[in-house]
C-alpha angles and dihedrals in degrees: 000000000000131000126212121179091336091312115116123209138173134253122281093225093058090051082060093049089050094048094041090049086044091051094054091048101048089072098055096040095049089043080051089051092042093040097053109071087043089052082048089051092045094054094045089046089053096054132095108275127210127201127208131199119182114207144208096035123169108056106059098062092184094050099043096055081050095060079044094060090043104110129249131028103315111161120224130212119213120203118235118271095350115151105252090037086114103048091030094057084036090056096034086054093047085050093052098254132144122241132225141180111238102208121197120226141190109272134192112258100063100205077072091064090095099050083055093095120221114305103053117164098216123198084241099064126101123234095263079054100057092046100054097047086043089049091046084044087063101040087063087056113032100157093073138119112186141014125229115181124244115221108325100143084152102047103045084059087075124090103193092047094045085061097043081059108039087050085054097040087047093055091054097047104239126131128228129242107195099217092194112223094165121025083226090070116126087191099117080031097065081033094070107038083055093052096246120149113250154191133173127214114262101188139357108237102207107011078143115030101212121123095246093047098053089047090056089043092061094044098055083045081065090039092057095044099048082045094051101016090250146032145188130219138183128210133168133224090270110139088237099054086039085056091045093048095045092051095042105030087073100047095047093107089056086052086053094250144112144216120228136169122260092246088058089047086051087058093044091053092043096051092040084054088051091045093055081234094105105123107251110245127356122296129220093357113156105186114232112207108222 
């Protein structure tokens, strides 16, 4: 150290050695800092993904804009001509959230057929048939994407209907989610072979609405995923699944999850079909028949 006039002050020699420590030291610290939030990506990207798709929007106007106000990129799927399927796709779409058609379709148990909604696709209908009521369906609903069948346990059990359908479907430049409500449905099948883009329901969310169900329920939705490296799940705007999803949606990454859109499932599918790595059948599915 030197003193001048009562003021002490180092070396310069050891302020060269600071600022040429400091500047071997500056590269590795800024590629840290770069490198961080890519290593973060990486690791999200490489993790199980899980799709979800709400139902039966359009007619209870609270608890939809509930499942709007869930985070992250739920899609929602907006029955045909019922009376909020404007302002429902317009606030879905300002929230970030994907919108489908949920088209009714004939079921089983015929005492169900009137709580089908307008816009049902019926195993008596011809093939013009089918196509006008599926054109008006998606007239009422323009904003969506893609088209994912309520109930129907009866209809995606034909053949002939299911590719009526898919060619149409494919015209129009939606893709299908096979909701399976039967676990005889040919609905992804037909899909498929009309090159449309498909999914198939992995679980039900809220078949049964009790607490520990729908826990369960949700549990099995990460186990699926950690076992096939996705899954997809549908729920409907009951209190109980809203609650559920509120309280679960912001703690997946510590469940080693994430949530993507549909759209970005669909990719995933495809890519793992090309790859030869798709899981062969459909996991965990319990059919609902509705």
């Amino acid at each position: 150290m030197h003193a001048i006039g009562g003021f002490r002050f180092a070396q310069p020699a050891l302020h060269f050695r600071t600022l040429w420590t400091f500047l071997k030291v500056c590269p590795l610290l800024f590629l840290l800092v770069w490198l961080t939030p890519a290593i973060a990506a990486a690791d999200t990207a490489s993790m199980p993904a899980i799709a979800i798709i709400m139902d039966d929007i359009g007619y209870r106007h609270r608890e939809d804009l509930e499942v709007i106000a869930l985070p992250g990129a739920l899609a929602v799927s907006i029955l045909p001509h019922s009376p909020h399927a404007d302002e429902m796709a317009s606030l879905a779409a300002g929230a970030g959230k994907d919108v489908m058609l949920h088209l009714p379709m004939e079921p089983l148990q015929g005492e169900k057929n009137v709580a089908l909604g307008p816009g049902a696709l019926m195993l008596d209908m011809d093939r013009v048939g089918l196509m006008r009521t599926l054109n008006l369906a998606l007239r009422s609903v323009p904003a969506a994407i893609g088209v994912n069948n309520h109930m129907g346990s009866l209809l995606t059990r034909d053949t002939q209907h299911m590719q009526w359908l898919m060619e149409s479907l494919r015209i129009h430049g939606k893709f299908f989610v096979d909701s399976v409500t039967s676990h005889s449905s040919v609905a992804a099948d037909v899909a498929q072979r009309k090159g449309v883009p498909n999914l198939r329901r992995d679980i039900f969310l809220d078949d049964d609405r009790g607490a520990r169900n729908l826990q369960n329920n949700f549990q099995e939705l990460i186990s699926v995923a950690r076992r096939k490296g996705s899954a997809l799940a549908i729920g409907h705007p009951h209190p109980e699944t809203i609650a559920l999803l509120r309280t679960e949606l912001p703690r997946l990454h510590s469940l080693g999850v994430r949530l993507v859109s549909v759209p970005q499932l669909l990719r995933m599918h495809s890519h793992d079909v090309e790859t030869g790595t798709a899981s062969a059948g459909v996991s965990a599915m319990r059919p609902t028949l509705h």
